[in-house]
BALOBA-1460 file (C-alpha; in Angstrom, 3 decimals):
// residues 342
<rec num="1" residu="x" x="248.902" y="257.238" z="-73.173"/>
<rec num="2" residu="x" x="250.087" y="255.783" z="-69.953"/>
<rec num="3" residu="x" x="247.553" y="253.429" z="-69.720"/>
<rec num="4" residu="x" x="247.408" y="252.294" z="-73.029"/>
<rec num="5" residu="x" x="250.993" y="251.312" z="-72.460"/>
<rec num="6" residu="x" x="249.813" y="249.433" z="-69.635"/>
<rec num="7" residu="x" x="247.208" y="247.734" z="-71.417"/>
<rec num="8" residu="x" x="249.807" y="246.687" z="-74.667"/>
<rec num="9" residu="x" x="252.232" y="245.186" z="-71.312"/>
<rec num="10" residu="x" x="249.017" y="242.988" z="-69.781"/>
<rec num="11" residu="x" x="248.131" y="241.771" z="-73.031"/>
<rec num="12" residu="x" x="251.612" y="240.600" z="-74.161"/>
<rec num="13" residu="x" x="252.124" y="238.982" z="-70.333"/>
<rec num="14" residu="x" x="249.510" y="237.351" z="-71.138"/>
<rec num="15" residu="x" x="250.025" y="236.149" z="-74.319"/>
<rec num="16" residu="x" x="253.548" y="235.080" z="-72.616"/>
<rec num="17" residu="x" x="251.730" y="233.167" z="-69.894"/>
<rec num="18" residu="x" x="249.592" y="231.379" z="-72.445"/>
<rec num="19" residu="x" x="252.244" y="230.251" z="-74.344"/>
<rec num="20" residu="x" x="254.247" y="228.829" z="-71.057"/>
<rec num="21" residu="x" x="251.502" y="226.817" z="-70.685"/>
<rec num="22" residu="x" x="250.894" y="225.212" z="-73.584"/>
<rec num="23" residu="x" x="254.055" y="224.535" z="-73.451"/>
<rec num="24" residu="x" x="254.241" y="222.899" z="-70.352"/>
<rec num="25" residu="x" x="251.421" y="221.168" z="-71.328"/>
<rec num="26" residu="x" x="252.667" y="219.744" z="-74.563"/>
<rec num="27" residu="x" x="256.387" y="218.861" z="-72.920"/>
<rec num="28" residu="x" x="254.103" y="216.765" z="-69.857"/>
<rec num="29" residu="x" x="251.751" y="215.055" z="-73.138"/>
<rec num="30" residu="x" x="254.969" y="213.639" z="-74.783"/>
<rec num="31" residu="x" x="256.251" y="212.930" z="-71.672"/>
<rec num="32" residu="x" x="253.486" y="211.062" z="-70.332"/>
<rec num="33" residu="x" x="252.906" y="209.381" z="-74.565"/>
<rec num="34" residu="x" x="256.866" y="208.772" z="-74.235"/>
<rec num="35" residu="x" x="256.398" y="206.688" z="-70.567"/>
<rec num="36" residu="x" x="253.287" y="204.992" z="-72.041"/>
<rec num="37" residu="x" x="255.043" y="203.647" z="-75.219"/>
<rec num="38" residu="x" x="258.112" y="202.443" z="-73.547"/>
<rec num="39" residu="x" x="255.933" y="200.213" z="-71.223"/>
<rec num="40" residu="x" x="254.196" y="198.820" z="-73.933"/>
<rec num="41" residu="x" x="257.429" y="198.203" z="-75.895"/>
<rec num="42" residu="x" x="258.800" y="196.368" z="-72.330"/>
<rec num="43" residu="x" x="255.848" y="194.295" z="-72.346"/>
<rec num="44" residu="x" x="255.202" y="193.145" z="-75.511"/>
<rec num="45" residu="x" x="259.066" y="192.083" z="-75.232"/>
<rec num="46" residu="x" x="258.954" y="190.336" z="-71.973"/>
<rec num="47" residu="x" x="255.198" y="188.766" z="-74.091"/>
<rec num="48" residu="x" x="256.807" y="188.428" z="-77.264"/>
<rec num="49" residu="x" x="260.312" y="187.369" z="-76.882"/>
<rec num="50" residu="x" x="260.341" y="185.501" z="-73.216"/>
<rec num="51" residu="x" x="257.121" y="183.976" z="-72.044"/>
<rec num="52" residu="x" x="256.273" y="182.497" z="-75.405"/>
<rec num="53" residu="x" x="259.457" y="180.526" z="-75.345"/>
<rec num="54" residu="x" x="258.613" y="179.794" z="-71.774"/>
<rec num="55" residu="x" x="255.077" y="178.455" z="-72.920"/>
<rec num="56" residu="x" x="256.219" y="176.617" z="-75.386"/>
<rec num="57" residu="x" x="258.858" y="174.996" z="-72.766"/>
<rec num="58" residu="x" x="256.707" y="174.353" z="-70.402"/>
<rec num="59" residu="x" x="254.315" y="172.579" z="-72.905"/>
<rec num="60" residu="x" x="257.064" y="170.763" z="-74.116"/>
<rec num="61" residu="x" x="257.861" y="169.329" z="-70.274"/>
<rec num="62" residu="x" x="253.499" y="168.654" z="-69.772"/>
<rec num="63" residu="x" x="253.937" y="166.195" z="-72.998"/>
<rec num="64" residu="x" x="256.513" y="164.351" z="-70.939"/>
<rec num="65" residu="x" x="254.749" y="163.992" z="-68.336"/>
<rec num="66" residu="x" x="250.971" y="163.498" z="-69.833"/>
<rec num="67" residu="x" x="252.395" y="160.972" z="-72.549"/>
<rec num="68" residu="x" x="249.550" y="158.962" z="-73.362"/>
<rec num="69" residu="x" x="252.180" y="156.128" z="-73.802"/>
<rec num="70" residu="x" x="255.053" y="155.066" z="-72.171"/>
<rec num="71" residu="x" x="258.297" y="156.794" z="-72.933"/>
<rec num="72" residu="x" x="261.367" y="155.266" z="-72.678"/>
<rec num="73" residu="x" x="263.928" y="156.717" z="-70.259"/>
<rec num="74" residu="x" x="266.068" y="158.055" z="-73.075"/>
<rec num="75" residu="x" x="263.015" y="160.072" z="-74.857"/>
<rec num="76" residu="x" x="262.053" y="161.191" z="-71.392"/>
<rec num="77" residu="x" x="265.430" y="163.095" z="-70.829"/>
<rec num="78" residu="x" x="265.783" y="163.913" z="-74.518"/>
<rec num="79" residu="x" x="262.463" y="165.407" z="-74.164"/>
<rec num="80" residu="x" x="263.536" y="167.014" z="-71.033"/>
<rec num="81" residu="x" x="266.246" y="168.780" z="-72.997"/>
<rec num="82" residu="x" x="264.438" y="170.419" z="-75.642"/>
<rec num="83" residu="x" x="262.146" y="172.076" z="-72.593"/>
<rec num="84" residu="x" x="265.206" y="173.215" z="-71.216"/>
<rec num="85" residu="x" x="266.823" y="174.591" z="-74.294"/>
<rec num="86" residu="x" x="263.688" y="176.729" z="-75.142"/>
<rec num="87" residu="x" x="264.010" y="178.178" z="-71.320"/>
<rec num="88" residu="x" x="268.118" y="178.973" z="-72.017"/>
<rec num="89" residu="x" x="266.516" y="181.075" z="-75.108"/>
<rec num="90" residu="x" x="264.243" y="182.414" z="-72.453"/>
<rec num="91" residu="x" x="266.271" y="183.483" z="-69.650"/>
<rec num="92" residu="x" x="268.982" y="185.165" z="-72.386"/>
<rec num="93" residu="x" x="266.715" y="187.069" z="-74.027"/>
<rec num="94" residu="x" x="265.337" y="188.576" z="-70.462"/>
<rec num="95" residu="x" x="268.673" y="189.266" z="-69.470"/>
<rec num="96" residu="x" x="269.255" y="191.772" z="-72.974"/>
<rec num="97" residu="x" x="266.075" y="193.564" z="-72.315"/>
<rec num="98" residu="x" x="266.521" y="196.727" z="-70.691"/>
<rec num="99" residu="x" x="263.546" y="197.690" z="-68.348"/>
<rec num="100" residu="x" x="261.342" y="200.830" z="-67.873"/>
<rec num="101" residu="x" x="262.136" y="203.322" z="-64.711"/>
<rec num="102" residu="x" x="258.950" y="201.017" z="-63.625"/>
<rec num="103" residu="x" x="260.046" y="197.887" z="-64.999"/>
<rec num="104" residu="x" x="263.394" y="198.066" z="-63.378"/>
<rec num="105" residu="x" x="262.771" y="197.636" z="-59.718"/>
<rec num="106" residu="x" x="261.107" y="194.254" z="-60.840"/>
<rec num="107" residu="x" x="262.699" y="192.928" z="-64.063"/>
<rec num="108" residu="x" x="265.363" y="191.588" z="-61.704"/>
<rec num="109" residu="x" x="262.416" y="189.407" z="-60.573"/>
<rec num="110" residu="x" x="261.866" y="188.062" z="-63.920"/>
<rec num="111" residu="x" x="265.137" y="186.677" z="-64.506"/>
<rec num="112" residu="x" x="264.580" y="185.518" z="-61.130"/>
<rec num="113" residu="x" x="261.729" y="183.267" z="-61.809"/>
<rec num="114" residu="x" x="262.873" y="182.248" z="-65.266"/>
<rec num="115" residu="x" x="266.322" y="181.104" z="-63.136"/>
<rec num="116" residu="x" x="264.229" y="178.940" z="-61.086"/>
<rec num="117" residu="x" x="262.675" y="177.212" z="-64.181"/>
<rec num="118" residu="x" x="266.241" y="176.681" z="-65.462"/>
<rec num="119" residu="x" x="267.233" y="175.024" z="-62.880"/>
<rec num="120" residu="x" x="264.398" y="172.892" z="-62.313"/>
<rec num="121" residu="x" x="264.618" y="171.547" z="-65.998"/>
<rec num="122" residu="x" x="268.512" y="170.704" z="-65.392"/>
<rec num="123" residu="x" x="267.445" y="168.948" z="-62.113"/>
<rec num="124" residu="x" x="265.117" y="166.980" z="-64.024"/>
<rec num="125" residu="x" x="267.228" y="166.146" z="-67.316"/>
<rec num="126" residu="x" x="270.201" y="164.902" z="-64.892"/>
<rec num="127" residu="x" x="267.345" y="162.778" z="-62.530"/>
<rec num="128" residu="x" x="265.092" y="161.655" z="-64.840"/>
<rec num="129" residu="x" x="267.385" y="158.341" z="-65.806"/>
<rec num="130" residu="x" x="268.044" y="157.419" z="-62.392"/>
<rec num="131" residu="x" x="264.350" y="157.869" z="-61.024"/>
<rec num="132" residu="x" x="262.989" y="155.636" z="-63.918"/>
<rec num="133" residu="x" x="265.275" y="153.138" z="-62.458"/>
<rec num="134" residu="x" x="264.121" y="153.334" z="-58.613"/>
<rec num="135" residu="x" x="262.196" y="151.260" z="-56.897"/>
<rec num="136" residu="x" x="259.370" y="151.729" z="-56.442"/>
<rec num="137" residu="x" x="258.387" y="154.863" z="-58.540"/>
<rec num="138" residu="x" x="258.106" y="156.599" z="-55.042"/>
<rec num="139" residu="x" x="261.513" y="156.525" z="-54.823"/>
<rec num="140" residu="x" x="261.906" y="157.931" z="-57.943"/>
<rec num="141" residu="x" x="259.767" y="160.637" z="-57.450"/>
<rec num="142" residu="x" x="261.240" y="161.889" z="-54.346"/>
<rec num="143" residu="x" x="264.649" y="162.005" z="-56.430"/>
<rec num="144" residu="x" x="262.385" y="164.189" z="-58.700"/>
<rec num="145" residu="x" x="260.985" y="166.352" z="-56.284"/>
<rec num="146" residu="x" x="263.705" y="168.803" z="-56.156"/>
<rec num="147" residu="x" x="263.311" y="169.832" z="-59.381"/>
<rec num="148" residu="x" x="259.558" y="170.258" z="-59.806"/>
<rec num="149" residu="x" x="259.963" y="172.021" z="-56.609"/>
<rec num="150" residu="x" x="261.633" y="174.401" z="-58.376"/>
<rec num="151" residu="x" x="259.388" y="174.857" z="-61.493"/>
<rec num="152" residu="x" x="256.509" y="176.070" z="-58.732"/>
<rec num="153" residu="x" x="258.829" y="178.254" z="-57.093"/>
<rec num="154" residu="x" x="259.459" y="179.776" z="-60.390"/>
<rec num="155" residu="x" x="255.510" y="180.772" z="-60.994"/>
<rec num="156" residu="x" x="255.622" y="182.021" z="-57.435"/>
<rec num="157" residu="x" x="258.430" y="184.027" z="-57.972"/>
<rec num="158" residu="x" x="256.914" y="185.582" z="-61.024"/>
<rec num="159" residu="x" x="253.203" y="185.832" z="-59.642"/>
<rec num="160" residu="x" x="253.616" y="187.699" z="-56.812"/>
<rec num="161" residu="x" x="257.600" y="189.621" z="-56.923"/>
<rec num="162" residu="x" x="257.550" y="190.396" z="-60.702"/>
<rec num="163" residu="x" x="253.665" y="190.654" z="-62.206"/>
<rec num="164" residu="x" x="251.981" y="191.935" z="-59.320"/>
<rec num="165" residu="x" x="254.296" y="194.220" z="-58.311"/>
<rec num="166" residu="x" x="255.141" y="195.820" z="-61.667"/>
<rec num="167" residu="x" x="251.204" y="195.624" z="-62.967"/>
<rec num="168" residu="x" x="250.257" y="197.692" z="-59.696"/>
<rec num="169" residu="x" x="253.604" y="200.257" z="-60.475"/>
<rec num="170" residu="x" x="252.182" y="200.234" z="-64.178"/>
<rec num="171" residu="x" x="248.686" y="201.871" z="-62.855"/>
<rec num="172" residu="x" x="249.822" y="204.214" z="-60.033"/>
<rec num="173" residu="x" x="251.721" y="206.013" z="-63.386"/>
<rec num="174" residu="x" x="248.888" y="206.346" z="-65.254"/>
<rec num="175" residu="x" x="250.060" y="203.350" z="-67.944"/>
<rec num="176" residu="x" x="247.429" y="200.846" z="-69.557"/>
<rec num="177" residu="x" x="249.845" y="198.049" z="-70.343"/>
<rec num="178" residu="x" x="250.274" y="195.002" z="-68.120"/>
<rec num="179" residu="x" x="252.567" y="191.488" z="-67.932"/>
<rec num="180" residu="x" x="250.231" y="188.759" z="-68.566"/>
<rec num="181" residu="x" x="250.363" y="185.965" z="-66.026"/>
<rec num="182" residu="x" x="253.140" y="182.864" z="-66.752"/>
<rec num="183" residu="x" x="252.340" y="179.336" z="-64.905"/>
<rec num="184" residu="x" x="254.988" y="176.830" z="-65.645"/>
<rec num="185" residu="x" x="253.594" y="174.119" z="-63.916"/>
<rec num="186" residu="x" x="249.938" y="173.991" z="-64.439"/>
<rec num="187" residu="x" x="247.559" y="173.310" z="-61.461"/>
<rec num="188" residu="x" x="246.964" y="169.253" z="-62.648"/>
<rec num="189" residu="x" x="251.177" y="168.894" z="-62.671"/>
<rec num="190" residu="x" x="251.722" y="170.378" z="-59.243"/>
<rec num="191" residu="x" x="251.045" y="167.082" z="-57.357"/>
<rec num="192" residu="x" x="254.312" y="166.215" z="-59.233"/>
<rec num="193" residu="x" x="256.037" y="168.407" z="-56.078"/>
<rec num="194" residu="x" x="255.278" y="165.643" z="-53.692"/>
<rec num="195" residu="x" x="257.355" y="162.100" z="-53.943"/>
<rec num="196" residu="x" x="253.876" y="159.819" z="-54.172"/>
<rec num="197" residu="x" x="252.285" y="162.518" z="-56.900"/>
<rec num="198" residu="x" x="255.777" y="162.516" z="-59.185"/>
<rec num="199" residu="x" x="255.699" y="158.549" z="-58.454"/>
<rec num="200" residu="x" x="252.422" y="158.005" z="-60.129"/>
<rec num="201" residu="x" x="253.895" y="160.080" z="-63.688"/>
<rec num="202" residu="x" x="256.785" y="157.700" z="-63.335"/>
<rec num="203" residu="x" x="254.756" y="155.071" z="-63.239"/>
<rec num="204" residu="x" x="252.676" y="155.493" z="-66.226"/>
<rec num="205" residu="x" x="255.896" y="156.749" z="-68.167"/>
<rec num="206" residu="x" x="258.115" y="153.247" z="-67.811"/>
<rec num="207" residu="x" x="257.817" y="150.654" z="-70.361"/>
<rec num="208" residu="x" x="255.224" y="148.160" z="-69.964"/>
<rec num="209" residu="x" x="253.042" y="150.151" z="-68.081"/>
<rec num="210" residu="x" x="250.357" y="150.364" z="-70.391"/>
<rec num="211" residu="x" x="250.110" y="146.274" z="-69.880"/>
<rec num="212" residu="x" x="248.975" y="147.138" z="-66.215"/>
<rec num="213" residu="x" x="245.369" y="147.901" z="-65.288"/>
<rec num="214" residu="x" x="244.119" y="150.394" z="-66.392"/>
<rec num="215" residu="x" x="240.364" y="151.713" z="-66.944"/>
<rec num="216" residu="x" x="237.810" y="154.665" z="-66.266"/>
<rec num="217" residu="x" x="234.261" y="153.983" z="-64.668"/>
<rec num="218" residu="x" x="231.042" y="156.517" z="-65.303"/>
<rec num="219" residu="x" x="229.900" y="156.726" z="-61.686"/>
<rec num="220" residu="x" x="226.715" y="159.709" z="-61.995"/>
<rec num="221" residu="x" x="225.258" y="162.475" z="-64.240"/>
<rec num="222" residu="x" x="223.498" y="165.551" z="-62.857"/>
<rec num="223" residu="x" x="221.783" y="167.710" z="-64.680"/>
<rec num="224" residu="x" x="221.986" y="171.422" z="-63.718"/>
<rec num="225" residu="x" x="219.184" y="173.815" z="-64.848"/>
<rec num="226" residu="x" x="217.128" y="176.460" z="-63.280"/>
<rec num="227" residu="x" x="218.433" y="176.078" z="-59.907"/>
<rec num="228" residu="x" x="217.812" y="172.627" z="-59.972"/>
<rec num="229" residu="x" x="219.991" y="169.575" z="-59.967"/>
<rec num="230" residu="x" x="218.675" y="166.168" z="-61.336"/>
<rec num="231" residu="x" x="220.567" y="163.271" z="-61.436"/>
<rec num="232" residu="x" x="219.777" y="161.027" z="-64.518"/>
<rec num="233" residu="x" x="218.788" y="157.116" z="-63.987"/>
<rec num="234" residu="x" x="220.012" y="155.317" z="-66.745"/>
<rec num="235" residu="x" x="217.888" y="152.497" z="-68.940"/>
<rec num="236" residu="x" x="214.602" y="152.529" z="-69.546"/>
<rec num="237" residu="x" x="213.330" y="155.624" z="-66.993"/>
<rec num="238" residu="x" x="212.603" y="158.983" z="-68.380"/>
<rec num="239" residu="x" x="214.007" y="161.736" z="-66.911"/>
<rec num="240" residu="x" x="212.059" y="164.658" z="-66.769"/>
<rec num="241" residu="x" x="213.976" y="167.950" z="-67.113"/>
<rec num="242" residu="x" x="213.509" y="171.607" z="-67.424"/>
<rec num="243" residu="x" x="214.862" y="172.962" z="-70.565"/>
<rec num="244" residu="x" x="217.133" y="175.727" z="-70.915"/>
<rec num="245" residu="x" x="219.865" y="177.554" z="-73.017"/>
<rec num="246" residu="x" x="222.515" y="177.138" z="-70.355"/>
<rec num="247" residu="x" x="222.198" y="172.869" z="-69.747"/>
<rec num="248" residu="x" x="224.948" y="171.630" z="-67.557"/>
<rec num="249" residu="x" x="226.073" y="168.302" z="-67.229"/>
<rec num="250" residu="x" x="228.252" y="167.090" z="-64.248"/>
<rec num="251" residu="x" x="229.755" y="163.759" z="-65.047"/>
<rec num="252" residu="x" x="231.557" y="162.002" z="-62.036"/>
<rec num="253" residu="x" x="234.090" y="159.230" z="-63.063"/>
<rec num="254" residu="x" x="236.627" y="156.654" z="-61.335"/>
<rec num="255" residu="x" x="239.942" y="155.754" z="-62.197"/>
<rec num="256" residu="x" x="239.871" y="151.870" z="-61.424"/>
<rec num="257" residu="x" x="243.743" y="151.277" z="-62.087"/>
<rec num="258" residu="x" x="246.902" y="151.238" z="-61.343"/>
<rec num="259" residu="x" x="247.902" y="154.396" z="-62.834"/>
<rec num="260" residu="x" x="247.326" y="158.368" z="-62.977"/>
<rec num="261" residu="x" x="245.583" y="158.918" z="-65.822"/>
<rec num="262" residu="x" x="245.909" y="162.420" z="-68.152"/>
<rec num="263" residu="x" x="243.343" y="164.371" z="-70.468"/>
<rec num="264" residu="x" x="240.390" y="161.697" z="-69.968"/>
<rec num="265" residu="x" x="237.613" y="162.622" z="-72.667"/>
<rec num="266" residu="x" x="234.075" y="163.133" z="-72.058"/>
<rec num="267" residu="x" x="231.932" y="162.805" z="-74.270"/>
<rec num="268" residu="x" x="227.928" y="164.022" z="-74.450"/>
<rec num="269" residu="x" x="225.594" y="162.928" z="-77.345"/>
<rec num="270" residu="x" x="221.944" y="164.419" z="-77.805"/>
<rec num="271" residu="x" x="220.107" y="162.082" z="-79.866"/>
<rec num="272" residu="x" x="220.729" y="159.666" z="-82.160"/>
<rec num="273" residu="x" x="222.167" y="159.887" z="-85.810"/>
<rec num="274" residu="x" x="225.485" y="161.363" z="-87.343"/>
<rec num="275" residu="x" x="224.106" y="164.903" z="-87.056"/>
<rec num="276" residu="x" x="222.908" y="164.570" z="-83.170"/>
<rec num="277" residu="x" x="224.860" y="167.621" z="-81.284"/>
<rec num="278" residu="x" x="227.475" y="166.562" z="-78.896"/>
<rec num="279" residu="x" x="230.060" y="168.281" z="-76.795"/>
<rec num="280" residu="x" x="233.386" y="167.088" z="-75.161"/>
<rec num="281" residu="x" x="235.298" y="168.039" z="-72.035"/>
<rec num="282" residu="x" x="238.251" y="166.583" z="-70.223"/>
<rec num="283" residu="x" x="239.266" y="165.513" z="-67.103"/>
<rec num="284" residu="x" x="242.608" y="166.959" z="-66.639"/>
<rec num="285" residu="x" x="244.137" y="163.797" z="-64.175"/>
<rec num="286" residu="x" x="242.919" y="161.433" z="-62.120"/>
<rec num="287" residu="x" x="244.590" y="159.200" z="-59.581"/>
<rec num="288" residu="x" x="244.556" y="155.791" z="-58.919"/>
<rec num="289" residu="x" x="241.462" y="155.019" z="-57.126"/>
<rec num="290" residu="x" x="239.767" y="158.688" z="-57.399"/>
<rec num="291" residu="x" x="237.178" y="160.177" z="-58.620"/>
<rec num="292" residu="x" x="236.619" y="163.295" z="-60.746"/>
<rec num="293" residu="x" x="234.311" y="165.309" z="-61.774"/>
<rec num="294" residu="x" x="233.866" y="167.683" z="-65.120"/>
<rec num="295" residu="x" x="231.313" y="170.128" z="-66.498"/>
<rec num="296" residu="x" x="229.957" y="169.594" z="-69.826"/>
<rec num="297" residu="x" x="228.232" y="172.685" z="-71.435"/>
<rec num="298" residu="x" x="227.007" y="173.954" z="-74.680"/>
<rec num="299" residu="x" x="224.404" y="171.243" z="-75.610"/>
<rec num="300" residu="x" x="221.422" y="173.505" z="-75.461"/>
<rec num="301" residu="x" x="222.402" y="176.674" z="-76.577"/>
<rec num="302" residu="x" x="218.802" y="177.439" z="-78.737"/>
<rec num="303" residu="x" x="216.004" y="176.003" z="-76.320"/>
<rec num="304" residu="x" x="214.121" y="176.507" z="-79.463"/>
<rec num="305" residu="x" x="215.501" y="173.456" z="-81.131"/>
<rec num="306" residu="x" x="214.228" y="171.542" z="-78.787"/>
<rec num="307" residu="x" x="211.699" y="168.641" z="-79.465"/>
<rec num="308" residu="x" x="209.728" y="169.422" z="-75.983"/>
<rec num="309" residu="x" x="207.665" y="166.481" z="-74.736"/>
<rec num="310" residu="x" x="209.300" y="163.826" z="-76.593"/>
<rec num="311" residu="x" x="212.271" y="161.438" z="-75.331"/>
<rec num="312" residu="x" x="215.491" y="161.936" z="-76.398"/>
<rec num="313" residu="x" x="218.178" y="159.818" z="-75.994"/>
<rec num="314" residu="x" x="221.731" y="161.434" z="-74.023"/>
<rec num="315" residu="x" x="224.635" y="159.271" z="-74.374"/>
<rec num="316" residu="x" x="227.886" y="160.103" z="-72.194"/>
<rec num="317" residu="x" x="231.058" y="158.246" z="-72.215"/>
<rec num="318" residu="x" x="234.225" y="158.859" z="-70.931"/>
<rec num="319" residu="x" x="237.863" y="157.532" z="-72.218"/>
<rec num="320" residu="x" x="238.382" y="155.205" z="-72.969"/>
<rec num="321" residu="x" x="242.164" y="155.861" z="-71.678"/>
<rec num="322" residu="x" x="245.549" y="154.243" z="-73.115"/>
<rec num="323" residu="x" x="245.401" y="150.532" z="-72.665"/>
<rec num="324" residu="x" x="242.146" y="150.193" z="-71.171"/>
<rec num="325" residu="x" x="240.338" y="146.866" z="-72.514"/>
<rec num="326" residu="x" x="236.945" y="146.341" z="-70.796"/>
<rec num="327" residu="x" x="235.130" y="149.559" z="-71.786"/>
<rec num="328" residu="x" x="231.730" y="148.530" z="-70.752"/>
<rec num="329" residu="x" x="231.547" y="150.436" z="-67.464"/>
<rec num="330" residu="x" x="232.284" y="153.716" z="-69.821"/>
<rec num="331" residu="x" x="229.150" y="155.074" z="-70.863"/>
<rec num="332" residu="x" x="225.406" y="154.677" z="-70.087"/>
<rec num="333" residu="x" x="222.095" y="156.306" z="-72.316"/>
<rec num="334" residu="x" x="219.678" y="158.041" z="-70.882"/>
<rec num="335" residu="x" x="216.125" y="158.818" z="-71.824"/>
<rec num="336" residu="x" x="215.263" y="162.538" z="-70.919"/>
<rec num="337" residu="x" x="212.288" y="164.333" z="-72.178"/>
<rec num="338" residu="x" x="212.298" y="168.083" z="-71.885"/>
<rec num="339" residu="x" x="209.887" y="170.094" z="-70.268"/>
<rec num="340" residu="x" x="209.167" y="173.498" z="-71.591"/>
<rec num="341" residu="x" x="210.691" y="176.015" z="-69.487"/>
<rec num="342" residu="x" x="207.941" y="177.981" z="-67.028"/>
């Protein structure tokens, strides 16, 4: 009898110790569910609610300064407003979130960077009349400087104090969401941080700038494909080359004028007739006097298609850009007859 007492004591210790640890178990699962969904609720608001109206500011601010034609002074800082009005709505709403035990080490980094990009826009609504009246648009630009300055700071700020650090806090506690990255100033708008890069943008922007010179030149075409690189002749030669599914075309062209010049189109045409395939690409900017150089893709997709052996004509053209007039350095044809691939 005395050890069937002991026995009936084991078993329900047992029994106790099994149901400890489920629920310890179950009390660290809806702790760990609870930390996972609160991070993902903190992101998708700092996604959501902040860096879309930060986008959409800092795309507002790129149209300023990539206006295909001049802007008045007047737009320019009205335009400069409505950039800095969506940013206001940005920094508020970052300010009303409240952060994650993660998130909260960092989130003061946020505000931070989305400070910096406050700033920068006032700097550049309160400058922006006075620089358009400097002379020359150097000048201007180094009035301007400050504030773009400021506007790369911010994406500094937010790169390497806020995301990095809170993305790498995110994974050491076991949680899959992450802060997406947030560039205000784009890589082709952060020459604007020097006086002679910001004086070019003015430049274009004033009134009457269009009337100056301005005008793209095709310079070369190369051909990459198997390892190889040809680069096409234009007019009557035929250019032999390899075919393949993943054609690229490396077009090289010159800005001639006066001005920086935005969002150049380039333009590839296999064959002839309304249904010949073509692609497009851009050249972000180009300075005065520079060349640059773009990767066109995408033509060739199904080798199949393909009429091997027989010439085909490739037409590539680039801009023409606002107020260019002699076009007739823009584009060239070239005869190319693909080989089938060994």
């Amino acid at each position: 009898m005395q050890n069937l007492e002991v026995g009936r004591l084991a078993v329900v210790a047992i029994g106790v110790l099994v149901v400890l640890l489920v629920f310890v178990f179950l009390i660290r699962s809806c702790g760990g569910s609870s930390t996972a969904s609160k991070n993902q609720d903190y992101v998708d608001a700092v996604k959501e609610q902040v860096l879309s109206k930060s986008d959409q500011a800092s795309h507002q601010l790129q149209d300023v300064f990539e206006a295909p034609r001049p802007l008045k002074a007047q737009a320019a800082v009205t335009n400069v407003g409505r950039a800095l009005d969506l940013e206001k709505q940005a920094l508020s709403t970052a300010e009303k979130i409240q952060p994650t035990k993660q998130a909260e080490p960092y989130h003061p980094s946020l505000i931070e960077a989305l400070s910096f990009r406050v700033t920068g826009l006032e700097c550049l609504q309160k400058g922006m009349a006075q620089a358009y009246r400097s002379k020359p648009p150097v000048a201007g630009g180094k009035l301007l400087v400050p504030c773009t300055q400021r506007l790369l700071a911010s994406d500094v700020v937010y790169t390497d104090r806020y995301a990095a650090r809170l993305n790498n806090a995110l994974a050491d506690a076991g949680v899959d969401a992450r802060v997406p990255t947030s560039a205000f100033l784009p890589p082709k708008l952060q020459g604007t941080v020097t006086p002679a890069g910001m004086g070019l943008v003015l430049q274009r922007l004033k009134p009457g700038a269009v009337k100056g010179l301005h005008g793209m030149s095709l310079d070369t075409v190369i051909v990459q494909t198997g390892g190889k690189s040809i680069t096409l002749r234009p007019g009557g030669d035929v250019n032999q080359v390899p075919a393949s599914t993943d054609l690229v075309f490396v077009v090289s062209a010159t800005n001639g004028s006066n001005f920086q010049e935005f969002n150049v189109p380039v333009t590839i045409r296999l064959g002839t007739g309304k249904n010949a395939p073509s692609k497009k690409a851009t050249i972000d900017q180009v300075g005065p006097g520079d060349t640059a150089t773009v990767e066109v893709t995408g033509l060739t997709t199904d080798a199949s298609s393909l009429d091997f052996g027989s010439d085909v004509k490739v037409t590539v053209a680039v801009g023409p850009v606002p107020g260019e007039r002699n076009a007739s350095n823009n584009r060239a044809v070239y005869t190319v007859a693909f080989l089938v691939p060994t």
